[in-house]
C-alpha positions as CSV (number, residue, x, y, z in Angstrom):
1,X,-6.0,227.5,78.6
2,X,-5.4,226.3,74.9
3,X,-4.5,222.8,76.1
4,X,-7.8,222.8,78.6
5,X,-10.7,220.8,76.8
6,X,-14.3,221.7,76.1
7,X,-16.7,221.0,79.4
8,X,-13.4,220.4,81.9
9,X,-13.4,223.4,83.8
10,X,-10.3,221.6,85.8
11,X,-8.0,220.8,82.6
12,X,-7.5,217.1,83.8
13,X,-8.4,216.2,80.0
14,X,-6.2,218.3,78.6
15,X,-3.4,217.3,76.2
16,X,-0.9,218.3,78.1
17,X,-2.0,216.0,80.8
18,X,-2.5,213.2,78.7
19,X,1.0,213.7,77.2
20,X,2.3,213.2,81.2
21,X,0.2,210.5,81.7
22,X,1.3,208.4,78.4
23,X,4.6,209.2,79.5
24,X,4.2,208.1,83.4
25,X,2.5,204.7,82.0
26,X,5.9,204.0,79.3
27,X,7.6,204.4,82.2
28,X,6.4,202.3,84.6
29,X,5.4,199.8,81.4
30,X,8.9,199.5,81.5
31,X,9.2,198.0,84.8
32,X,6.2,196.5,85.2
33,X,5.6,193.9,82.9
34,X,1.8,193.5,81.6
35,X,1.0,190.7,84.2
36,X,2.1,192.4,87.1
37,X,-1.1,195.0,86.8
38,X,-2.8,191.4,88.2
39,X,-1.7,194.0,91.3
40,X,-4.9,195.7,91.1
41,X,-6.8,193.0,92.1
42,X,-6.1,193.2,95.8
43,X,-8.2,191.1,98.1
44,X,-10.4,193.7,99.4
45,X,-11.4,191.4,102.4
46,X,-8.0,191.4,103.2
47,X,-6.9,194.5,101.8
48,X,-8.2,196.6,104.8
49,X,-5.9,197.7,107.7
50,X,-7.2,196.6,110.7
51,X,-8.1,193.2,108.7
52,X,-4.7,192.6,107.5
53,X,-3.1,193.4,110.4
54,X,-5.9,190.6,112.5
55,X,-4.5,187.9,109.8
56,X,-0.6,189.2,110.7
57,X,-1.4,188.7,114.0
58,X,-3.2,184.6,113.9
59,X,-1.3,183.6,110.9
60,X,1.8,182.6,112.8
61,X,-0.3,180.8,115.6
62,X,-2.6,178.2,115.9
63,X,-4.8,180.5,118.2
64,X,-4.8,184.0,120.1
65,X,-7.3,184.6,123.0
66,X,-8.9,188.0,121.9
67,X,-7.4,189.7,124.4
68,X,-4.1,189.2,123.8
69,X,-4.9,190.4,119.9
70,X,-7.0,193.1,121.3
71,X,-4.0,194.4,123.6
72,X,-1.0,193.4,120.6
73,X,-3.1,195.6,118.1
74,X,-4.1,198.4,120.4
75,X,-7.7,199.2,118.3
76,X,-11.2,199.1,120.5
77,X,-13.0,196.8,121.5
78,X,-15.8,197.6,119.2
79,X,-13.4,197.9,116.1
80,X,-12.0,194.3,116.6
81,X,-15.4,192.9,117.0
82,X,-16.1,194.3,113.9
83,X,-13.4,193.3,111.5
84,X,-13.3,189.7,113.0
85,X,-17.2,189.6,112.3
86,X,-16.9,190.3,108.8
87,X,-13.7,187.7,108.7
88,X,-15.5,185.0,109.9
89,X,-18.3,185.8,107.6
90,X,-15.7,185.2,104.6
91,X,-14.4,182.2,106.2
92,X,-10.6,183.4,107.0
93,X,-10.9,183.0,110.8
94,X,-13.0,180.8,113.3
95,X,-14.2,182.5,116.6
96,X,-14.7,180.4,119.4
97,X,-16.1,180.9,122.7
98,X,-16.0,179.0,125.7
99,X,-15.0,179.3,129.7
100,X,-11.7,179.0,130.8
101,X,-13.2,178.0,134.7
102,X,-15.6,180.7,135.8
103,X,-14.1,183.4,132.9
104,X,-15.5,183.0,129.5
105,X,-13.0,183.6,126.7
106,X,-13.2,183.8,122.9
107,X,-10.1,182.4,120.9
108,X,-9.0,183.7,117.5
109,X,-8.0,181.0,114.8
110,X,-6.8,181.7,111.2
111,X,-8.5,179.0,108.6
112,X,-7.1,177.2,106.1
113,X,-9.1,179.3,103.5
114,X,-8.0,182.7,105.2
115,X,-4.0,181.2,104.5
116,X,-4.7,180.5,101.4
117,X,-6.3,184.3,101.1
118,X,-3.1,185.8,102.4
119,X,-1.0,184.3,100.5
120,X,-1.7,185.7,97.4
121,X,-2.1,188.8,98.8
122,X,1.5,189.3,100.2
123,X,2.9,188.0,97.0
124,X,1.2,190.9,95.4
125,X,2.7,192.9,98.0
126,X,5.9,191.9,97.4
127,X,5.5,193.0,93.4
128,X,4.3,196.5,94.5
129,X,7.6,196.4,96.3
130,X,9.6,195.4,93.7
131,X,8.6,198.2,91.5
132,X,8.9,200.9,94.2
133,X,12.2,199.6,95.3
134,X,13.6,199.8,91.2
135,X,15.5,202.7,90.6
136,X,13.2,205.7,88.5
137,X,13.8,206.2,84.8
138,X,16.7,208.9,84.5
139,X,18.0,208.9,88.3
C-alpha cells in the first residue's frame, strides 16, 4: 500500500510498477534498437484481420472472382462486402462487376497502391518477429 500513489485506487502508478516497467523497456531497448518502435505505426487499413487476410488472398493473383475469396476465407457474405468496401475506398483493391453469360460476377483485384501498402506492412511484421523470436534477457 506504501508503494500505491495518491488518487490510484488500482496501484498502476505506483513505484514499484514503474520500477518493472523501466526495467521491461531496458530490456527490450536492448533488442530493439530506437527505429524499430517505427513498429507502432501499423497500417491500420491494413492492420485489420479480415483486411489483411483479403490482401493475402489477391496479392499473389492478378484477380479472384469473389467467390472463390468468399469460399478460401470462410467469413460471410456481409463481412467480405464490408472489408472490400472500405478497401476500395482507400484505393488497395478494384471491384469489378460484370456477366460472365447470363451469371453476373464481381472480380477482386489488388492495386498498385494496395502493394505498395502491404509491403511495408509485412516488413514491420517481420521486425515484430525478429524481436519475439530473440532469445529473453537471462534465459
Amino acid at each position: 500500500m506504501r508503494d500505491q500513489a495518491i488518487g490510484d485506487p488500482g496501484g498502476r502508478d505506483s513505484l514499484s510498477w514503474r520500477v518493472i516497467s523501466r526495467i521491461t523497456m531496458r530490456g527490450a531497448e536492448k533488442v530493439m534498437s530506437r527505429g524499430s518502435l517505427e513498429i507502432l505505426k501499423f497500417n491500420r487499413m491494413i492492420h485489420d484481420p479480415t483486411r489483411l487476410l483479403i490482401l493475402t488472398f489477391l496479392y499473389p493473383v492478378a484477380k479472384l472472382d469473389y467467390l472463390d475469396l468468399r469460399r478460401g476465407m470462410k467469413v460471410t457474405t456481409g463481412n467480405l462486402s464490408a472489408q472490400l468496401q472500405k478497401l476500395e475506398k482507400a484505393g488497395y483493391v478494384l471491384i469489378q462487376k460484370g456477366f460472365k453469360g447470363k451469371y453476373p460476377i464481381t472480380v477482386c483485384s489488388m492495386t498498385k497502391k494496395g502493394r505498395e501498402a502491404l509491403a511495408p506492412y509485412a516488413e514491420m511484421l517481420k521486425q515484430v518477429m525478429k524481436v519475439t523470436e530473440s532469445p529473453r534477457e537471462g534465459e
